[in-house]
VEXDREN-2710 file (C-alpha; in Angstrom, 1 decimal):
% VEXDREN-2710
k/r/px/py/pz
1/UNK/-0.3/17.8/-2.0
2/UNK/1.8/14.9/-0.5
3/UNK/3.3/11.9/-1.9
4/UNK/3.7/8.8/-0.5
5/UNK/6.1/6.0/-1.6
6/UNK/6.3/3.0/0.5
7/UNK/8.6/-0.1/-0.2
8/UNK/7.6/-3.1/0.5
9/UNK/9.6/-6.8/0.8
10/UNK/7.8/-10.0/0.4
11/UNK/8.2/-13.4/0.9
12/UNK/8.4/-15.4/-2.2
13/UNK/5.3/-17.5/-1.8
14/UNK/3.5/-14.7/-0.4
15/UNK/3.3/-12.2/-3.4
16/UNK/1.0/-13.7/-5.7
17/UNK/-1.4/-13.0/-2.1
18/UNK/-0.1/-9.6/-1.5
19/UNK/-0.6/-8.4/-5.6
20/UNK/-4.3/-9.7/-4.9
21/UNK/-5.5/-8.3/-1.7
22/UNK/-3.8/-5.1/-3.4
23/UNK/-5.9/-5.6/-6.4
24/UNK/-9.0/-5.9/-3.9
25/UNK/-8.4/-2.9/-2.2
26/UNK/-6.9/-0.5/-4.4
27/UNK/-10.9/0.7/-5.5
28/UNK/-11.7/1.5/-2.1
29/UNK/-8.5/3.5/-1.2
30/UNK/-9.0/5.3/-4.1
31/UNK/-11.9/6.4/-2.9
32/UNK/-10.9/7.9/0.5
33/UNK/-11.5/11.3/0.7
34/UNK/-8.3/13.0/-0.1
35/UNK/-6.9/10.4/-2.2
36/UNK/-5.7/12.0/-5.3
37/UNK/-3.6/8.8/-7.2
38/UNK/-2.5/5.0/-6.3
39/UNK/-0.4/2.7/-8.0
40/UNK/1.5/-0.2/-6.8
41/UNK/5.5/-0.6/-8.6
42/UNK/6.6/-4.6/-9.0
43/UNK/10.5/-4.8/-9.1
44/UNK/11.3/-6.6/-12.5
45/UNK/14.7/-7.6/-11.1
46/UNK/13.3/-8.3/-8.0
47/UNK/9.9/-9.5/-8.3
48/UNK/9.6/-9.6/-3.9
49/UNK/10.0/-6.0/-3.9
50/UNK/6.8/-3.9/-4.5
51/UNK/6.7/-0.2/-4.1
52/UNK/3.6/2.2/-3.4
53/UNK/3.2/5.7/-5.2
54/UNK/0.1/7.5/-3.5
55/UNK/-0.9/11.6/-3.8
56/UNK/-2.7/12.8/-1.0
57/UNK/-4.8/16.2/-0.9
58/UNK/-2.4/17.2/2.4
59/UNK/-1.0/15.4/5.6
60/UNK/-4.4/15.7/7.6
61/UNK/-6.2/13.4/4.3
62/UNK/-3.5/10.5/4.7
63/UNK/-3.5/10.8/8.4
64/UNK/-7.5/10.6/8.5
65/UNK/-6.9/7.1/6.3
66/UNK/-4.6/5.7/8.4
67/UNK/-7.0/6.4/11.2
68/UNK/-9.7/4.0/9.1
69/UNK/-10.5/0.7/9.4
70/UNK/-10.2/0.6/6.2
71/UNK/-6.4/1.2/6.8
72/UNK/-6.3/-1.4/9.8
73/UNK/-8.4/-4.2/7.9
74/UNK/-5.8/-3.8/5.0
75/UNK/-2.4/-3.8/6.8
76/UNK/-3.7/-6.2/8.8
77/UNK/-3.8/-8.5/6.4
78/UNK/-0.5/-7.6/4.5
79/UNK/1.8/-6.9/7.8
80/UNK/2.9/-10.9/8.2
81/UNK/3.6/-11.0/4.4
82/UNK/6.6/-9.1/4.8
83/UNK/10.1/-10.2/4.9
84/UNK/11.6/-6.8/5.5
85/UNK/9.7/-3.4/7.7
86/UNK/8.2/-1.8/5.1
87/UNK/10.2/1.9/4.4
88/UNK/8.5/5.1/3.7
END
């Protein structure tokens, strides 16, 4: 098994967006083969910050999602809403 946590920095006005398009897509990457768990962490102190806690079946299961569209359609549309690179 492999976890994945991912932090993520937003810009003020564009979290309410982010925590949406996350709530639209969370269903469908939980359903990607190899997907084991997904949940999304909000900073309480620091409401910008949100954190990603995935468990993948292995390596070859994340890498084959990040390969998707899936993957491209939804980074796509959550890669200018970040303030900061996003650390893995």
């Amino acid at each position: 098994m492999l976890v994945r946590i991912v932090r993520m920095t937003f810009a003020p006005d564009k979290v309410d967006q982010f925590l949406a398009h996350f709530d639209e897509a969370t269903p469908h990457i939980r359903s990607v083969p190899g997907c084991r768990h997904l949940e999304l962490w909000q900073g309480a102190e620091a409401p910008t910050v949100c954190t990603t806690y995935s468990q993948w079946k292995s390596a070859e299961a994340l890498d084959e999602y990040r390969d998707s569209d899936l993957f491209r359609r939804t980074w796509s549309t959550v890669k200018p809403l970040f303030t900061e690179r996003p650390r893995a």
